[in-house]
N, C-alpha and C positions, 0 to 999 in steps of 0.2 A: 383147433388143431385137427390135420386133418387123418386121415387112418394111417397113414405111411408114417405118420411120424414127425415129419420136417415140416417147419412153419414156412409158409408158404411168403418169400415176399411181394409186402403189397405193391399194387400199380397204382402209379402217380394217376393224379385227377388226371379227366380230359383234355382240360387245358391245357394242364403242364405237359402230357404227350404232343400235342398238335404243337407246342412251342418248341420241342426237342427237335420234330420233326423238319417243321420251320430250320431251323438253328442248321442242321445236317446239310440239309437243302440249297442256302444260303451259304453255306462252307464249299459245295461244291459248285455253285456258280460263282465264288470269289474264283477257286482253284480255274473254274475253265476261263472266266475273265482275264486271267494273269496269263493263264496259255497261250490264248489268243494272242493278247498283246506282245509277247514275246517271238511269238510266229511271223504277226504282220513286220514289227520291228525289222526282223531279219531278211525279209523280204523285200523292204523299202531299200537295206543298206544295200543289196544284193544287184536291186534294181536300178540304182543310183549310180553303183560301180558300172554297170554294160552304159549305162546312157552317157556317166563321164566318156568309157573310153568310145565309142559313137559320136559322140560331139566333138572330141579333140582329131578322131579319126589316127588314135593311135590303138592300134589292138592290144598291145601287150599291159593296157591298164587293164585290161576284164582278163582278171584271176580266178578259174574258177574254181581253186581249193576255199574261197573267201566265204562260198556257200557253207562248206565244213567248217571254215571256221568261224560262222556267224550261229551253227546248227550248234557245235561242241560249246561256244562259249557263251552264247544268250539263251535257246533256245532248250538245251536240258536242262534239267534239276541239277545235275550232278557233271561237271566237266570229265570227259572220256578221259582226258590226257592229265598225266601228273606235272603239271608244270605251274609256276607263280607269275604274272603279267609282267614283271619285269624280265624275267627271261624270255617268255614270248616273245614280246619286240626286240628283244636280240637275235634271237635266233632263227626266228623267221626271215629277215633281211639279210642276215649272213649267209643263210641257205640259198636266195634269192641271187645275191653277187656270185656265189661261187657258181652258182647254175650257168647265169649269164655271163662271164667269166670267161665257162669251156668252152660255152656257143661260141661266142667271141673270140678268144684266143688260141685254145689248141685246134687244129690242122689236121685232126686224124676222125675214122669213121663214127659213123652214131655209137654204134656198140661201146667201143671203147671211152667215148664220151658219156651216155649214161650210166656203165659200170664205175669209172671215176666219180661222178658224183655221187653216187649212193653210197661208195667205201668214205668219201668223205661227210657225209650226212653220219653216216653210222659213228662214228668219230664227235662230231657234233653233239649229235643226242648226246655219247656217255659221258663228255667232258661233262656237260650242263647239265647230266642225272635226271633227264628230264625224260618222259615219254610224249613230247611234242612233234607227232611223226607226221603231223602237215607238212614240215619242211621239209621230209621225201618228195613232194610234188612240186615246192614251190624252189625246188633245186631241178628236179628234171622235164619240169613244164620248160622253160625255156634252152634249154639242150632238145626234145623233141618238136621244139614250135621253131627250132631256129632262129629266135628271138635274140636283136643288136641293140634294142634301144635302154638307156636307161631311166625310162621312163617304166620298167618293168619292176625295178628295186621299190623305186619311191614307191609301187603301186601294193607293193606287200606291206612295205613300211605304214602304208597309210592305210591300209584295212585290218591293218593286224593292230595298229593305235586305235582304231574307230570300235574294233570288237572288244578290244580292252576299257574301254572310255563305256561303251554301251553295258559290257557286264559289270560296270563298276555304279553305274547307274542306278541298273536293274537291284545290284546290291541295297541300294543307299534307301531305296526306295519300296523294299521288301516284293520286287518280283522277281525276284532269285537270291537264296541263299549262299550266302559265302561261305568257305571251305578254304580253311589252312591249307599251305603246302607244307609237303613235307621231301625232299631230296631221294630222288630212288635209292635203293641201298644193293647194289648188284653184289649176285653170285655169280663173282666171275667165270667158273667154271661152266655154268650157266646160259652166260650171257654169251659166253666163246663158241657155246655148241649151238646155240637158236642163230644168232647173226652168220654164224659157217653156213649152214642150214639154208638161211634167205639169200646168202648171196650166191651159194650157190645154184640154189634153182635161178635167179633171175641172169645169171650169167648164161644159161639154156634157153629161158629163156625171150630175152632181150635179143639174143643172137638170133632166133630163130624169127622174133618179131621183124628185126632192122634186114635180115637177110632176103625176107620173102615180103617184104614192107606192108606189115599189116601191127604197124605201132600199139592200135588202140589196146590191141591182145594184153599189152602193157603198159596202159594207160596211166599216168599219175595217180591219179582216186584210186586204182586197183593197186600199184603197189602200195599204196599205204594202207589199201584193207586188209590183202595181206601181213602186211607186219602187225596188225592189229588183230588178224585172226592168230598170228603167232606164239601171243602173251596167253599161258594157260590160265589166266585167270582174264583172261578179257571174256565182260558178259557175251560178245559177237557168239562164241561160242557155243553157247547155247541153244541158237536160232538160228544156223547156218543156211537151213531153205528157206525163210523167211525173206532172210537176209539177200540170199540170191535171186530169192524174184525182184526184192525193191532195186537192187542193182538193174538187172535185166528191164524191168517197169521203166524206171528214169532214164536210162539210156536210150530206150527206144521213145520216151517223151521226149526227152531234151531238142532229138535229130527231129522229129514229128514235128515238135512247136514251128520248129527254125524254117523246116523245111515248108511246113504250111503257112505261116504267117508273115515270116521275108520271103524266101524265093519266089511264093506262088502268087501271095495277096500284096506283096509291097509294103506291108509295113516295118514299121521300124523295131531293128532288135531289141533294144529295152522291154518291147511290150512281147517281145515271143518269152524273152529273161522272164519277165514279172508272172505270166501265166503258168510258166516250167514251175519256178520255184515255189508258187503258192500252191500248187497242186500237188508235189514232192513233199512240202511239210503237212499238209492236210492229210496226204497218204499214210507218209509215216506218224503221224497224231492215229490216225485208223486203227494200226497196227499195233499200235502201243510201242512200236522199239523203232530209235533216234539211231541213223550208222549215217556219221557224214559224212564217209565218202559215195554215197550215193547221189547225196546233192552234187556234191563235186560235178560227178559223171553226168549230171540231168543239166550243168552250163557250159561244159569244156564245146559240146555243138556249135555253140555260139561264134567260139574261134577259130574252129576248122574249117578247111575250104570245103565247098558248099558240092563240092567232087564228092565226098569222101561220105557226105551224111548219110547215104544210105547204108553203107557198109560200117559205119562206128558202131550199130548198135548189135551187129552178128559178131564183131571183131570182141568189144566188150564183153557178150554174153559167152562166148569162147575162155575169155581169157578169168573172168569171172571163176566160171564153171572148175577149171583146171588148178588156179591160185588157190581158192579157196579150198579145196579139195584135199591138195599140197600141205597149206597149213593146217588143216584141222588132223592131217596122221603127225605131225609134231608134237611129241610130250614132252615136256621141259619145268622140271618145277617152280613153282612161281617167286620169283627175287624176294619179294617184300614178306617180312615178320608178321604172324597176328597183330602183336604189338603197335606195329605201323598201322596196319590195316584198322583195328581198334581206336586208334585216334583220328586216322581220317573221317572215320562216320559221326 
C-alpha cells in the first residue's frame, strides 16, 4: 500500500500491453483502410460519370452535384442530409425535370427562371420532410447551363440510383453504418422565417448575378451551401473559414485541372475529373471536415465554356465570401426535438 493511501492498479504484463497496443493500432488501419476505400469508390463513380458523358459527347450527363452526392452518401460516417433512399430517387429526378422543364418551356429571363425553381424546390423539400438540398442544384444547374436535353433527368436518375445502390453496399458490407430515417418535424413558424430569409437574399442576389452576368457568384454548389449554412444546427457552422478556403481551394483546382490538362495538354476530361476529385477528398480527409458542395464546385469546370474558366474561380470566391457570411448572421431555432435528435445517433 502505498503512503497516499490508494492501491495502486497493477499493469498488465508486457505482453498483454504490446498486444493492446497492437489491437489499437490495427483498429485504426481497419478505420483508414475503409476510408480510403470509400474515397477511391467515390471517385471511380465520379470519374465514370465525366467519361460516360465524353463518350456519348452529351454534356448534360456530367452532373456535378453527383460529387456531393457520392461525398454525402458513401464517403461520410454520417449522411449530412435527413433523407431515406427511397425519397432520394424521387426527388432528385423531380428536381431535375422541373429545372429542365423551365429551361425548356418558359420564355422569360434567367432571373425569373432560377427564382422559379428554387420557390419550387423549397415546396419540394417540405412536402418530402426531407433536408435533401442537392436538388437546389440539380433543379437550377440546368436553368443556368441552358440545358434541352433529356438525357440530363436519366442522368440524375442514374447517379442518384448508383449512390444509393453504393451506400447500400457499403452498409451490407460494414464500410458504413446505417442510420434510420426519421421525417423532419418543422417549426412552422420557423421554417416560414429561415426560407423568407434565403429567398430573399437570393432574389438580390441572382438579380444581380444574371444582370451583370457573373452566374458563378450563384453557383448551384453555393446555393445549397448556403442553405446548409442556414440550419442552426448544421455542423458547417462551426467551421465557416475552414470551410471557405476548401470552397475557394476547389474552385480554383477544379478551373486549374481543366484548364491545364484539356485546353493546354490535350488530354481527356475524365482524367482532369479523376485528378480534381481525388485531390478534393484527400484535402478534405486532411482537414478532417466533409462539406459537399465543394466537391460539387471542384467539377461544375468540367461543363463550362473553357471562356469563363479563368474567371469561375474569383466569381465563386465572391459569391462564397458573401452567401456564407449572409447565412451565418441567421439565427433560427433548430426544427428537430432532443428526442429526434437522441434516436438518430
Amino acid at each position: 500500500m502505498p503512503r497516499c493511501g490508494v492501491p495502486c492498479t497493477p499493469l498488465p504484463p508486457c505482453g498483454k500491453r504490446e498486444l493492446t497496443a497492437q489491437a489499437l493500432r490495427g483498429g485504426e488501419d481497419n478505420l483508414t483502410v475503409r476510408q480510403n476505400i470509400r474515397l477511391i469508390f467515390a471517385a471511380v463513380m465520379v470519374t465514370l460519370m465525366v467519361l460516360a458523358g465524353e463518350l456519348t459527347g452529351e454534356k448534360e450527363i456530367i452532373f456535378p452535384e453527383a460529387a456531393a452526392l457520392f461525398v454525402g452518401a458513401c464517403v461520410m460516417k454520417k449522411s449530412p442530409w435527413r433523407v431515406d433512399k427511397i425519397r432520394m430517387m424521387i426527388v432528385m429526378p423531380i428536381a431535375a425535370a422541373v429545372g429542365l422543364g423551365i429551361s425548356v418551356f418558359l420564355d422569360m429571363p434567367m432571373y425569373f427562371k432560377v427564382m422559379s425553381g428554387l420557390v419550387v424546390c423549397v415546396g419540394l423539400l417540405l412536402l418530402s420532410r426531407t433536408t435533401m438540398l442537392p436538388l437546389l442544384s440539380a433543379c437550377v444547374l440546368p436553368i443556368m447551363t441552358n440545358a434541352k436535353s433529356p438525357w440530363y433527368i436519366a442522368s440524375v436518375a442514374t447517379i442518384t440510383l448508383a449512390a444509393v445502390l453504393l451506400q447500400l453496399i457499403m452498409e451490407k458490407t460494414g464500410l458504413r453504418k446505417k442510420r434510420k430515417f426519421f421525417p423532419v418535424k418543422y417549426n412552422k413558424k420557423a421554417e416560414l422565417l429561415r426560407w423568407s430569409y434565403i429567398i430573399a437574399v437570393f432574389s438580390v442576389v441572382v438579380l444581380f448575378a444574371s444582370g451583370f452576368n457573373v452566374l458563378y457568384i450563384a453557383a448551384p454548389p453555393i446555393i445549397v451551401a448556403f442553405c446548409e449554412f442556414s440550419y442552426s444546427h448544421s455542423p458547417a457552422r462551426r467551421s465557416p473559414v475552414v470551410i471557405f478556403c476548401m470552397t475557394v481551394f476547389c474552385s480554383f483546382l477544379g478551373a486549374a485541372s481543366r484548364l491545364l490538362m484539356c485546353e493546354t495538354l490535350g488530354l481527356p476530361l475524365w482524367s482532369a475529373a479523376a485528378v480534381t476529385i481525388l485531390c478534393v477528398l484527400y484535402s478534405m480527409q486532411a482537414v478532417k471536415i466533409f462539406f459537399p458542395p465543394t466537391a460539387a464546385l471542384a467539377i461544375l469546370p468540367m461543363i463550362i465554356p473553357s471562356g469563363q474558366l479563368l474567371l469561375y474561380p474569383i466569381e465563386v470566391t465572391a459569391g462564397a465570401a458573401l452567401l456564407i457570411s449572409l447565412a451565418m448572421l441567421l439565427r433560427i431555432p433548430n426544427n428537430r426535438s432532443r428526442r429526434t435528435e437522441n434516436k438518430q445517433k
